[in-house]
SEGU-770337 format. One record per residue (C-alpha): y, z, x; residue number from 1. Coordinates in nm, 3 decimals. Layout:
residues N
Y; Z; X; NUM;
...
end
This chain:
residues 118
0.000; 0.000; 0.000; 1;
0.252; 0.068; 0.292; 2;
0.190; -0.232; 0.485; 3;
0.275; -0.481; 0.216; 4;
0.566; -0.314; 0.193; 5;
0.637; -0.282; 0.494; 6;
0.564; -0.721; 0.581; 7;
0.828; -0.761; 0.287; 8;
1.074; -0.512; 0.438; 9;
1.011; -0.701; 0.846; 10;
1.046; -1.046; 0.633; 11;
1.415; -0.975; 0.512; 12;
1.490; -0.846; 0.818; 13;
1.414; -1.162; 0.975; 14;
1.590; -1.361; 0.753; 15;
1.882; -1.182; 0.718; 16;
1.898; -1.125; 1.151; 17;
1.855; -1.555; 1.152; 18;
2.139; -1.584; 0.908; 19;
2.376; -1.408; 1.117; 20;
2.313; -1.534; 1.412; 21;
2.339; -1.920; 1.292; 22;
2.690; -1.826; 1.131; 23;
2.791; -1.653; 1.411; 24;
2.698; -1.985; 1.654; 25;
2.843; -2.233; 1.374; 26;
3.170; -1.981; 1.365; 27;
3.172; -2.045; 1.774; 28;
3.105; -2.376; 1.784; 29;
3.416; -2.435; 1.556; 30;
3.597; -2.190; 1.747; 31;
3.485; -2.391; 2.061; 32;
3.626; -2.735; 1.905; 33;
3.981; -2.569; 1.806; 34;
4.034; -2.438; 2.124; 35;
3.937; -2.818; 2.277; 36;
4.167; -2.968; 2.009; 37;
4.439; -2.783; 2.148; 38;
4.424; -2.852; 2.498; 39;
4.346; -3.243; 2.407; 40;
4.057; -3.184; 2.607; 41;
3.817; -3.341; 2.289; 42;
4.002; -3.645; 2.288; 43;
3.999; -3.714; 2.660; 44;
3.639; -3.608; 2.731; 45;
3.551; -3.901; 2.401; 46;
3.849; -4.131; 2.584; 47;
3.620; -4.116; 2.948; 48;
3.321; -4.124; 2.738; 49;
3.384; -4.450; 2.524; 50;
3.496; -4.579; 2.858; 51;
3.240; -4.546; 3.125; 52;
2.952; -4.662; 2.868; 53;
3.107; -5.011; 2.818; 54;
3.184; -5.080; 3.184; 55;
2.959; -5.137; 3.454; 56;
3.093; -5.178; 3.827; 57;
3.022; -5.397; 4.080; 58;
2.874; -5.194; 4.271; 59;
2.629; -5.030; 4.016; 60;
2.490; -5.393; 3.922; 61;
2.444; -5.495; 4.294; 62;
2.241; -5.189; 4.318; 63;
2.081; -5.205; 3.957; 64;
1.896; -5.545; 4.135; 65;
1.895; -5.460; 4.463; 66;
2.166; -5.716; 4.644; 67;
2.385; -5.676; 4.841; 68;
2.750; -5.795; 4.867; 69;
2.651; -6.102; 5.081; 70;
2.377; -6.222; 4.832; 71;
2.385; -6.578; 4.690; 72;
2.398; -6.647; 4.290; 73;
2.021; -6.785; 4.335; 74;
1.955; -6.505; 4.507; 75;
2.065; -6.248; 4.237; 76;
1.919; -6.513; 3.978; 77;
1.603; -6.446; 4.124; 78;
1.582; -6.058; 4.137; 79;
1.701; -6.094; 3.766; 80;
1.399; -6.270; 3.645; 81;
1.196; -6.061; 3.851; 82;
1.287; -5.712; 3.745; 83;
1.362; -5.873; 3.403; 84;
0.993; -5.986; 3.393; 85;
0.843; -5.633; 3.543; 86;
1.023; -5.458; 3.246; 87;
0.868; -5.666; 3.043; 88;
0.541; -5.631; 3.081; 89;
0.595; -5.199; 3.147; 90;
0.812; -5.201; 2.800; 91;
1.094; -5.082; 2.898; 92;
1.399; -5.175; 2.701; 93;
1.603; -4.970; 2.855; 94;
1.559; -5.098; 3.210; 95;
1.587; -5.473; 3.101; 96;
1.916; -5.368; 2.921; 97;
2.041; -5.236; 3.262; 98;
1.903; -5.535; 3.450; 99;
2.057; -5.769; 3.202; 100;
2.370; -5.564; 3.210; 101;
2.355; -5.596; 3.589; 102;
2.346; -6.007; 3.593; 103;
2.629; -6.029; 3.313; 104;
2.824; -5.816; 3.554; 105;
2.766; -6.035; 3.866; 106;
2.809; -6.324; 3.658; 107;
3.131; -6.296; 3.564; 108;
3.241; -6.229; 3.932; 109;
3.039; -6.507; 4.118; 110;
3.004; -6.789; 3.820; 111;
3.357; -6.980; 3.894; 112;
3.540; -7.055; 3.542; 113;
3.505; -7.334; 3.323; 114;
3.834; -7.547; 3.312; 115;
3.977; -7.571; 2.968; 116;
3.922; -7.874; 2.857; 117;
4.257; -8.037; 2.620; 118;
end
């Protein structure tokens, strides 16, 4: 008779102790984001965010496919398909996004511009 009781009485204790402490982490984490707000620290941290995922540097693409500076276009075309082809077959999207990434980066600096044609 005293331990159903007493399984009822540890139950709402429970409940009632995980209650308060997800209000008191939902009251900091707002707390947390006012405090941000104020020092435009939210807005800047979402600024450099937004940023650095759309860009990819030189740099980071030579090494992506393993070139170097002094590397020809074929050259680059060819570690492309290669790593492109690897990924492929392992199933990694990921890694063929980065390698794909990589060649649209080096592209755009070693492909010379089209003329516009009138």
């Amino acid at each position: 008779m005293f331990l159903p009781q007493a399984a009822k009485i540890l139950a709402n204790l429970i409940v009632m102790g995980s209650t308060i402490l997800a209000r008191s982490f939902v009251q900091a984490y707002r707390q947390a984001l006012a405090n941000a707000s104020k020092n435009g620290v939210a807005q800047e941290a979402v600024q450099n965010i937004k940023r650095a995922s759309k860009t990819m540097t030189e740099a980071e693409a030579r090494q992506i496919l393993g070139v170097t500076e002094n590397s020809s276009w074929e050259e680059i075309v060819q570690r492309y398909d290669n790593l492109f082809d690897q990924n492929a077959k392992i199933g990694s999207f990921y890694l063929q996004s980065k390698v794909h990434r990589a060649k649209e980066c080096l592209e755009a600096i070693h492909q010379p511009k089209e003329p516009d044609e009138k």
